[in-house]
Every structure is written in C-alpha cells, then in structure tokens.
N, C-alpha and C positions, 0 to 999 in steps of 0.2 A: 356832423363835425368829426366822429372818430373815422368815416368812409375817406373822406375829402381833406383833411390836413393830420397836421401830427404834430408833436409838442413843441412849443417855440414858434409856433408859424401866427401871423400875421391875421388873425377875421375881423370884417367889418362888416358891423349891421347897419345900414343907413337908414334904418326904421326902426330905431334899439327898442321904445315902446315901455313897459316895466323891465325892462335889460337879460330877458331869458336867457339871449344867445351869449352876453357877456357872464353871465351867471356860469355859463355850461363851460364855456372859455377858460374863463379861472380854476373850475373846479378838474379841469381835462389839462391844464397845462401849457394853454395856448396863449397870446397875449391877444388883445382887441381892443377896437374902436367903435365905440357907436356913438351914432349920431342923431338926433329928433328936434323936429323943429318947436316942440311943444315942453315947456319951461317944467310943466309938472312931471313927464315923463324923465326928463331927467334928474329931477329932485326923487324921483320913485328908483327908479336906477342904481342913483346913492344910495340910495337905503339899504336897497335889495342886494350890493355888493358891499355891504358893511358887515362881510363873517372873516373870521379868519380861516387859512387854507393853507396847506405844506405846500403848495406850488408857488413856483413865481413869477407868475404871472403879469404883465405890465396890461392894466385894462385902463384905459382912455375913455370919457364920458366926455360930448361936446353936444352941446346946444348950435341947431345948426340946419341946412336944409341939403333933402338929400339931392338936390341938382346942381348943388355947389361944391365939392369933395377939394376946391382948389388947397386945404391945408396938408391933401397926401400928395405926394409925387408920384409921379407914373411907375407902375409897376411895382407895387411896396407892397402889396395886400396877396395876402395864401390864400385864403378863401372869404368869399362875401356867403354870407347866410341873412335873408332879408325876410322880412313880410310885409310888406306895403298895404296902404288900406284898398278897399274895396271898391276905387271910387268915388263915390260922393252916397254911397249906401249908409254907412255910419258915420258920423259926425265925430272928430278926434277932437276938437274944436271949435271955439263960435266966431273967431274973427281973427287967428294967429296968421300975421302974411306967412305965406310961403305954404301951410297945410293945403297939402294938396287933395283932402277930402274933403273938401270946402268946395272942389272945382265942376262945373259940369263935363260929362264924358269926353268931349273934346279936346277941351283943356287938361284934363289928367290924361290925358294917353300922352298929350306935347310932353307933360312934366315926365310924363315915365322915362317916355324918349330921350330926356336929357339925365334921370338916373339910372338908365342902362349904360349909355354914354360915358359917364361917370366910374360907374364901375366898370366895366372894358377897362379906359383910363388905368385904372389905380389896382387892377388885380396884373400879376404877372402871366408872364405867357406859361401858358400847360399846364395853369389853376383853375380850380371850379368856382361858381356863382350859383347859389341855392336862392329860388327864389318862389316863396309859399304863396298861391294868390287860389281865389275860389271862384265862382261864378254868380250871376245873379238874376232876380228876377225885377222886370220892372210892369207894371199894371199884366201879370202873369204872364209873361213873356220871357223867355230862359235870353240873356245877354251873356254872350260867351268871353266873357272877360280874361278866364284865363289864356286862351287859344289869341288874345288878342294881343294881350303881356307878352304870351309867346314868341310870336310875331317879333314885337318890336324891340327884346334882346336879341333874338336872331340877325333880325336888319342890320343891328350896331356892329354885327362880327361874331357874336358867340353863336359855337356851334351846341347842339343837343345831347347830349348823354343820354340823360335819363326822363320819363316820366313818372315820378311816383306816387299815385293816389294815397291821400291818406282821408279815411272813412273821420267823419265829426258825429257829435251827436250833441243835445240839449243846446242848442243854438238860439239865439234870441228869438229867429222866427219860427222854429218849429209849431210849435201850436197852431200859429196863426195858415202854415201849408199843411199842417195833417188834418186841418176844419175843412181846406179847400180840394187836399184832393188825400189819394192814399201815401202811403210813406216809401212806394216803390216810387214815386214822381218825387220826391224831396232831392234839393238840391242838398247832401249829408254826402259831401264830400268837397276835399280842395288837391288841386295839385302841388304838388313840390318838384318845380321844373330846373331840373341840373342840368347847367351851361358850365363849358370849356371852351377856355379860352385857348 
C-alpha cells in the first residue's frame, strides 16, 4: 500500500475478510472500500475499524459480491489490494450465494474472470492491482492456482509488474505435509501478483 498509492487515494479490497487492508488504509491515510459476500466478515470489519485515528480517512464496508463492483464507476479506484480464497480448499461459508469457495475449480476461475473484470472496470488507468493468492494440493498433486489467477488478470488487460513471493509458515496444513514429505516440498509460500493497469 505505501509502494502503490499515497494518501487520499482510493483501495479496494473485494475480498475485505476481517478488513486488514481497510485497517492498514485508515491508519496510512488512504480512504477504502471493501467488499465480502459473507454477513460476518463484515460485522468483523466493523469491529476491527472501530479505533480512533488522526487520519481522515473515508473507509466504506459493503456487504456484497466481488463479480458485481456495479456501485463504483469506471475508473474511481487507486489501487485494488485483494486476497481471494483458495478456491474451494477452505470453506468461507456453508451456503452464502455468491461465495465463491463454495465452487468447483471450474466455476471459480469463471467467478475470477469476472472479478478481475471488475477490477480492470473500477481501477484507473496507470494504477496497480495487488492480488495475494497461493497454490494447492489436491490427493498430492501441486494445482498451480496462482500461475492460473495469473493468467486470467492478464487476459482481462492487466499487464505484470511484479512477482513477489512472500514465505508463510504454521498454516493449517502443515503437519499434515511435513508427515508426508520433508518441509523443502511444502507448499510455505503465496504469491503477491502486481498488475498495472
């Protein structure tokens, strides 16, 4: 956020989540919008942006899906900072329309494709679009998810900037892959793919 906009500028998370990226917004000077289709993620949100702050910051919370953005107009947004789920690997949800980790692989790359779409849409020309996604395994098989996201911001128009690994550790499955192999095969990391627009 401090690389990619500057105070007053416009981010939107369309996957706000517990609201990190509005959090970081408010406290850096920035204003924001996020968005989650999921009722308790934005009741967490509230919470989590209930401090006060010498900025002034305008942050916007909407309950919402992120392959619908129709309440920004084209070209309003500084920078998008996003993390989508994984997929249908964790569960955000048991039966929220529109959660798209609910969908089979086929079905969420369509929903991606329509919130990359979206954000294109709604960011202005000669701004960035951060977007945190990992990779997975399915019955031990590496599923190249990020290279796949990749892809399909690319298709919609953004071009590539940056790739920048950022190392995880104590992740849900760890145990369960350092049983099955050594920890130089652990999938212990996600990309952070920076697109310009």
């Amino acid at each position: 956020m401090l690389r990619y906009s500057k105070p007053g500028d416009w981010i939107l998370d369309q996957f706000m989540g517990s609201g990190t990226t509005l959090v970081e917004a408010k406290l850096l000077n920035r204003n924001a919008i996020g968005v989650d289709v999921n009722p308790y993620s934005v009741s967490l949100s509230e919470t989590n942006l209930n401090f006060k702050c010498e900025t002034q910051s305008k942050i916007s919370i909407r309950k919402g899906d992120a392959t619908d953005l129709s309440f920004i107009k084209d070209n309003r947004i500084d920078f998008v900072c996003t993390h989508p789920p994984y997929a249908n690997i964790i569960k955000y949800s048991s039966n929220i329309e529109g959660d798209i980790s609910l969908l089979s692989d086929k079905d969420y790359f369509l929903a991606m494709d329509k919130v990359a779409i979206e954000a294109y849409r709604v960011l202005k020309s000669k701004k960035y679009c951060a977007v945190m996604i990992g990779d997975r395994r399915i019955k031990g098989n590496v599923i190249p998810l990020g290279f796949n996201l990749m892809e399909i911001f690319l298709n919609v128009g953004f071009k590539l900037k940056e790739i920048i690994i950022k190392e995880q550790h104590n992740c849900r499955s760890t145990n369960k892959w350092e049983g099955r192999n050594n920890s130089f095969l652990m999938l212990a990391h996600e990309y952070i793919f920076v697109f310009y627009k």
